[in-house]
C-alpha positions as CSV (number, residue, x, y, z in Angstrom):
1,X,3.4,29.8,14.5
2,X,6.5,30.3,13.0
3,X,8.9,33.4,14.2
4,X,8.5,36.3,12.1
5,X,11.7,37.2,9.9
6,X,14.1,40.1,11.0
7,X,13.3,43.4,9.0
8,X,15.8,45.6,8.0
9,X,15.3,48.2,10.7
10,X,15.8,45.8,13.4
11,X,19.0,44.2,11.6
12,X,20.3,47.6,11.4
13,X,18.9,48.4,15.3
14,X,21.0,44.7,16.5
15,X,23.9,46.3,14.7
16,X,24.1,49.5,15.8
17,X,23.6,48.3,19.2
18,X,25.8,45.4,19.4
19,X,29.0,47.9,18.3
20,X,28.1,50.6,21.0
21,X,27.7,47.7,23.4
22,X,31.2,45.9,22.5
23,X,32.8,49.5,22.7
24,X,31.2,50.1,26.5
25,X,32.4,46.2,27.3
26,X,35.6,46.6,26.0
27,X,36.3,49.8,27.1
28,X,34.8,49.1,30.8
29,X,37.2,46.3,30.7
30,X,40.7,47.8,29.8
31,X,40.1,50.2,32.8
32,X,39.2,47.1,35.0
33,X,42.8,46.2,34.2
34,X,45.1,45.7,37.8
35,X,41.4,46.4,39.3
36,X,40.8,44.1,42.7
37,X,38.0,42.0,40.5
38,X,40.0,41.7,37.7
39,X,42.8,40.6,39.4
40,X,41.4,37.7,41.2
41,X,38.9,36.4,38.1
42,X,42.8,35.9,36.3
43,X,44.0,34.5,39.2
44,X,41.1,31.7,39.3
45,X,42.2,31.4,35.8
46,X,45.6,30.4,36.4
47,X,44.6,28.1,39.2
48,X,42.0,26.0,37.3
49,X,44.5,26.6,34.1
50,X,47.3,25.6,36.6
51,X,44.9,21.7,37.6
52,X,44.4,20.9,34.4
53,X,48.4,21.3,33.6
54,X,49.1,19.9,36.8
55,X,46.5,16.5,35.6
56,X,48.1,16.5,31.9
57,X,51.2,17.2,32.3
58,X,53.9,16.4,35.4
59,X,53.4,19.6,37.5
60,X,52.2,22.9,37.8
61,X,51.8,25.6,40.0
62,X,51.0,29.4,40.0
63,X,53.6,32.3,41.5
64,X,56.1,31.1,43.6
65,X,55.4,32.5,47.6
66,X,59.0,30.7,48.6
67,X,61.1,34.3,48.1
68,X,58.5,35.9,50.1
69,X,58.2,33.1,52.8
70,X,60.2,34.9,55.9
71,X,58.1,38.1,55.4
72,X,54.2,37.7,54.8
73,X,53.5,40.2,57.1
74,X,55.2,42.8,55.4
75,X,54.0,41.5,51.6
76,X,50.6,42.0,53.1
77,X,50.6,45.7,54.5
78,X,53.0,46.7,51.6
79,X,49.9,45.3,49.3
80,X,47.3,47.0,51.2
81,X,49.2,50.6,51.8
82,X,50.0,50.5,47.4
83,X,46.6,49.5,47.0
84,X,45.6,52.9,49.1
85,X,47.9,55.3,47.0
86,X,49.7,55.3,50.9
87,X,53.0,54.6,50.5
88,X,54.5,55.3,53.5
89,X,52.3,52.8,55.5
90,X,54.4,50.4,53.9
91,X,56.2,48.8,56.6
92,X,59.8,46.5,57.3
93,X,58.1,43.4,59.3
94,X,59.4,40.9,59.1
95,X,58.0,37.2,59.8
96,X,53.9,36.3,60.0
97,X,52.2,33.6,58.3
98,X,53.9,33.1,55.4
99,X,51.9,34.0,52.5
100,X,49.6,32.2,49.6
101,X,50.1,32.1,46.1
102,X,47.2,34.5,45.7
103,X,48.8,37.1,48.0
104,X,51.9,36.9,46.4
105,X,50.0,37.8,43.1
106,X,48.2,40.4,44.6
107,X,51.4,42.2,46.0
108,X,53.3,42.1,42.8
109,X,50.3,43.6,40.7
110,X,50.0,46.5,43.5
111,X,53.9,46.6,43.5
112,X,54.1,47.6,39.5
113,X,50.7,50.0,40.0
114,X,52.8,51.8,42.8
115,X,55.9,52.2,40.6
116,X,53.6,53.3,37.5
117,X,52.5,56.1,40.0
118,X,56.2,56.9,41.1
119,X,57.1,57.2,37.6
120,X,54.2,59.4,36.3
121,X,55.0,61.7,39.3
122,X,58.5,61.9,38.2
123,X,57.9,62.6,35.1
124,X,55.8,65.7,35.9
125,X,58.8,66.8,37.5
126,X,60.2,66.9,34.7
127,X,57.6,69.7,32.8
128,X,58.4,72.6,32.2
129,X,58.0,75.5,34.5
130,X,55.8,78.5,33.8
131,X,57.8,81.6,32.7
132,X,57.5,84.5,32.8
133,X,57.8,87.0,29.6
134,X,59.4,89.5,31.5
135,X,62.0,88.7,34.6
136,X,64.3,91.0,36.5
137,X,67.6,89.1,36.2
138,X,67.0,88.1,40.1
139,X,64.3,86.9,38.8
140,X,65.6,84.9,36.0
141,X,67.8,83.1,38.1
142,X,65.7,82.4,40.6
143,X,63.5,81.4,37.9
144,X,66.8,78.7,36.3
145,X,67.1,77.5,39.9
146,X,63.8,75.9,40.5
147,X,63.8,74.8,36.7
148,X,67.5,72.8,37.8
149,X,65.9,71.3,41.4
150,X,62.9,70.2,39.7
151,X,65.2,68.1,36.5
152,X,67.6,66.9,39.6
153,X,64.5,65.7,41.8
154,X,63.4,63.7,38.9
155,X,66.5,61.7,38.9
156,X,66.2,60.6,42.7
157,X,65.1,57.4,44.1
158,X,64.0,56.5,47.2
159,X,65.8,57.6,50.8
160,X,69.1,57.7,51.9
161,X,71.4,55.6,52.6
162,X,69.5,53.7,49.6
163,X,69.3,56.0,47.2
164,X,69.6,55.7,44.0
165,X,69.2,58.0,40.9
166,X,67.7,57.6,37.6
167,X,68.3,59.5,35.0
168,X,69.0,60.3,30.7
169,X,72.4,59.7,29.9
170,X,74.5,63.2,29.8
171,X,72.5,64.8,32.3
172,X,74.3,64.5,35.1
173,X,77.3,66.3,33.6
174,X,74.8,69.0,32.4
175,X,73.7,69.3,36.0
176,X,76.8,69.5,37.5
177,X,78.1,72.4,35.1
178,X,75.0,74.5,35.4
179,X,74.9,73.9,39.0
180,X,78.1,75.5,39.6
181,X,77.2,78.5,37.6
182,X,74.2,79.3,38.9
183,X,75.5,78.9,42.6
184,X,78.2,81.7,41.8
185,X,75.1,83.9,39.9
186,X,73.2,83.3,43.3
187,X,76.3,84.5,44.9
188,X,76.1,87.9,43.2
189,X,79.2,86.8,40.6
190,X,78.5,88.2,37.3
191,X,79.8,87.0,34.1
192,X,82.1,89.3,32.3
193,X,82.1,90.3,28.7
194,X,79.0,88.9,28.2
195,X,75.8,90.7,29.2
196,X,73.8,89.8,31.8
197,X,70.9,88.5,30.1
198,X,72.6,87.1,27.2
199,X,74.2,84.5,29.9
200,X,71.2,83.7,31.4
201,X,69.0,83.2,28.2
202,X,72.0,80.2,27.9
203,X,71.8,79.0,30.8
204,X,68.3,78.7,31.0
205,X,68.7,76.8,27.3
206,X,71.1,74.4,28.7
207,X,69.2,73.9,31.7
208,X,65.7,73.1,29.3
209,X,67.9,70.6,27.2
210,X,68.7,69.0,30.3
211,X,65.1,68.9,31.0
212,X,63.4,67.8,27.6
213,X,65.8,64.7,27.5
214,X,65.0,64.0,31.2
215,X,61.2,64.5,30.1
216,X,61.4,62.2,26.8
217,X,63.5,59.5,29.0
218,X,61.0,59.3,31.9
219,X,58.1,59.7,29.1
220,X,59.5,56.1,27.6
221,X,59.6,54.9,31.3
222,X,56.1,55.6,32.0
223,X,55.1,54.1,28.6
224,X,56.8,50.8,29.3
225,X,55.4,51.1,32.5
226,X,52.1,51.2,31.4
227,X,52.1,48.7,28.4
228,X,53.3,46.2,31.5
229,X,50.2,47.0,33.7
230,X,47.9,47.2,30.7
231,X,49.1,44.3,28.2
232,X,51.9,42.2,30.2
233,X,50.8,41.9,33.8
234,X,49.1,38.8,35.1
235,X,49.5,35.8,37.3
236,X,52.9,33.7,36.6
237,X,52.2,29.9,35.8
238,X,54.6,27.7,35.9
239,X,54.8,24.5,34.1
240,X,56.7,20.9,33.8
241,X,55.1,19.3,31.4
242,X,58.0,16.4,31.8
243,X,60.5,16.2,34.3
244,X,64.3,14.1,33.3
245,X,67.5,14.8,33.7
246,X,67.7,14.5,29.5
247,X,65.2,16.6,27.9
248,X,63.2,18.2,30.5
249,X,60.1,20.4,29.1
250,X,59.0,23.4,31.0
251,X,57.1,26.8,30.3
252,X,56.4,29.8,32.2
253,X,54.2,32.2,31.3
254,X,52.1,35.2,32.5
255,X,47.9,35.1,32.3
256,X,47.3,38.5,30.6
257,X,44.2,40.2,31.2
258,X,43.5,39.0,27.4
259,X,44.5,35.5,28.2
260,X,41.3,35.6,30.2
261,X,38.7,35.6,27.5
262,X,37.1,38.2,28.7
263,X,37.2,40.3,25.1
264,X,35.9,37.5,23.1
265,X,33.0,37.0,26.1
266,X,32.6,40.7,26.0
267,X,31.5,40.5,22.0
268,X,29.5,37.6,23.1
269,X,27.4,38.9,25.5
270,X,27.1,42.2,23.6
271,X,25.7,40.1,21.1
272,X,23.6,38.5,23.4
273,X,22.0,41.8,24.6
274,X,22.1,43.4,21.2
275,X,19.6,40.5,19.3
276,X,15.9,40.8,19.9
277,X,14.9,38.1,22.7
278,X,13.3,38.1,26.1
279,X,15.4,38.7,29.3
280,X,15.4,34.6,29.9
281,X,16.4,33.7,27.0
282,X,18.9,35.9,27.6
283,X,19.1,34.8,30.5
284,X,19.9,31.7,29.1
285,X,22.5,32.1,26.9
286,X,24.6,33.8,29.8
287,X,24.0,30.7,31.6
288,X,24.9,27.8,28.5
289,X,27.5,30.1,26.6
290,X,29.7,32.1,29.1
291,X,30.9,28.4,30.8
292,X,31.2,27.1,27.4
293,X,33.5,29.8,26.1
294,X,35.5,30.1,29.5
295,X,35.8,25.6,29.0
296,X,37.1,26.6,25.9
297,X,39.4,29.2,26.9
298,X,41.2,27.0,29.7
299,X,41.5,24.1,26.8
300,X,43.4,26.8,24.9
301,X,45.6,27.9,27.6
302,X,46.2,24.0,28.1
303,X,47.0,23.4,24.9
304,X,49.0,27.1,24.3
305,X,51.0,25.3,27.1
306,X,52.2,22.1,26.3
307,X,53.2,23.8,22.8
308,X,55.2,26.2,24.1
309,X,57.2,23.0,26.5
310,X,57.5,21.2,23.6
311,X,57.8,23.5,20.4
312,X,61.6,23.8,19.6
313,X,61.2,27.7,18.8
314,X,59.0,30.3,19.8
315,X,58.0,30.9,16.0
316,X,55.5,27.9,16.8
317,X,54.1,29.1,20.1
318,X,53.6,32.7,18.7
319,X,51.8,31.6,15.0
320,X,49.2,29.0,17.5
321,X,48.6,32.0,19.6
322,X,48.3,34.9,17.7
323,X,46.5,33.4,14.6
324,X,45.5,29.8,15.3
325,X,43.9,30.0,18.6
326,X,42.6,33.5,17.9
327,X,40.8,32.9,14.9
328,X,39.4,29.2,16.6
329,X,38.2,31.0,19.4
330,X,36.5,33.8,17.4
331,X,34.3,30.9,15.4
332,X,33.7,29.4,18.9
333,X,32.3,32.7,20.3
334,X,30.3,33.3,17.0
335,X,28.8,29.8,16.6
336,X,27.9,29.5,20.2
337,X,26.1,32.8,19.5
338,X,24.4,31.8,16.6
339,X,23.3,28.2,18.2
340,X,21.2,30.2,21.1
341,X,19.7,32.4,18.3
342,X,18.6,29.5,16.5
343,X,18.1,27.3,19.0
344,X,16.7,29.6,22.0
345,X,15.1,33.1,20.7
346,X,14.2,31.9,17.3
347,X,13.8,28.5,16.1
348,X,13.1,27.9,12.6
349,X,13.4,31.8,11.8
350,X,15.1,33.6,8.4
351,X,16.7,37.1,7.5
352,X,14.1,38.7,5.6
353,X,15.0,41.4,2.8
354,X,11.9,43.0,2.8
355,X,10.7,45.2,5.7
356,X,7.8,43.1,7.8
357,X,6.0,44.4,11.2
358,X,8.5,42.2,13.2
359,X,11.1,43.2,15.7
């Protein structure tokens, strides 16, 4: 017998389904991002991305351990205290095996998750501080004091003698007038002419402008931070697609976590699970269309490649890969789907408009 058409109800059922399920994929996968899993699925990526280039092409390889040769041990329990939110089991060693182009990955992506952290914790430095509607002027200075150590512990960077200190530009001038003045207040020095708590209402405003721009400079420094982690961060491939002394043609580039195909796979499988079928034919199409469309995605990445070593702008690379390629891959994704419906779950079957007793 023939497969019954799809009514209405269950076209509107797939539909519904198939969006809440993308949304959970999706979603599920842009927390996964600089996740142990996630990391090494992009690293297998590169590599097989990286054998390909290396057939096609003259040479390629993925990171570059040599900077990190004379100190593997160190890369390694630097990686694994960042990865524990335990910075200071970071150690100095120096020497050990030297380490693999996978480690070297790893330590980077735990390197720019520890410095996200540093950053965010900085920048809630830099809040404000709960006031109080009514102070003794005691009080209010003591309350300006801790306002000033907080916006000048922002700023600092590591441990003496390295040091360093980060900060909005201005601030430290700000910091170093209102420090002297409250110093002398602490002292018992009063200001003259002025009364008491008309001084310190300007203080305190200076020392809050010093903090808001400290706060909305460390709030782009987070955000930059985390568009890295989120959008930019990935394995670094590098490739020779021709080696002479002339015209050599070489390309570098990062494998984002949406280089990986793992968005246009998530809509496929949601698909997948959305559509009336059994669990093996399901089963199926999991089996037959994920290896297809990650084939497919490595043949982009291939071919993103050798355009971007030989195209003589990057208007070229950036129209293939943000409009070409992503539309291409998006009819892949769909007609792979709609080959298992029609070929697996239900052969020879129609959209119906009228509503039937099928699923």
């Amino acid at each position: 017998m023939p497969p019954r058409p799809i009514s209405r109800a269950g076209a509107v059922r797939f539909v519904i389904l198939f969006l809440v399920l993308t949304a959970v994929f999706l979603t599920f996968g842009r927390y996964a991002v600089n996740t142990g899993p996630m990391n090494w699925y992009l690293f297998q990526v590169a590599r097989q991305t990286s054998f390909v280039l290396g057939v096609s092409g003259h040479s390629c390889s993925v990171e570059n351990p040599d900077p990190y040769a004379a100190r593997g041990d160190a890369l390694r329990a630097e990686t694994v205290a960042w990865r524990s939110g335990d910075e200071e089991a970071a150690t100095a060693l120096e020497g050990g095996v030297p380490p693999s182009s996978y480690e070297v990955w790893k330590y980077r992506a735990a390197r720019l998750a520890r410095d996200l952290r540093h950053e965010q914790r900085y920048l809630a430095m830099a809040e404000p501080l709960p006031r109080p509607s009514v102070m003794s002027p005691e009080e209010h200075i003591t309350h300006i004091r801790a306002s000033l150590d907080r916006v000048v512990a922002s700023t600092k960077r590591g441990v003496p003698p390295q040091s360093s200190e980060v900060m909005v530009k201005g601030l430290k001038e700000i910091v170093a007038t209102t420090e002297g003045i409250v110093a002398a207040l602490e002292s018992g020095s009063r200001p003259s002419g002025v009364p008491i708590e008309e001084a310190l209402d300007q203080l305190e405003a200076e020392v809050e402008r010093a903090r808001a721009g400290q706060a909305a400079f460390l709030g782009e420094r987070v955000a930059a931070l985390t568009t890295q982690v989120q959008d930019r961060l990935g394995p670094l491939v590098m490739f020779v697609a021709r080696e002479s002394a002339d015209a050599p043609r070489r390309f570098n580039f990062h494998l984002v976590p949406d280089c990986g195909a793992l968005p246009s796979m998530s809509i496929y499988l949601a698909a997948l699970l959305a559509f009336p079928a059994t669990w093996r034919q399901r089963l199926v199409g999991v089996l037959i269309g994920a290896p297809l469309l990650y084939a497919v995605n490595i043949a982009r990445l291939v071919c993103l490649a050798f355009i971007g070593a030989y195209a003589e702008n990057t208007d070229v690379f950036e129209f293939a890969h943000q409009y070409v390629w992503q539309a291409v891959y998006i009819l892949i994704v769909v007609g792979v789907w709609l080959l298992w419906v029609e070929l697996i779950v239900r052969p020879g079957a129609v959209w119906s408009g009228k509503t039937t007793s099928g699923a």
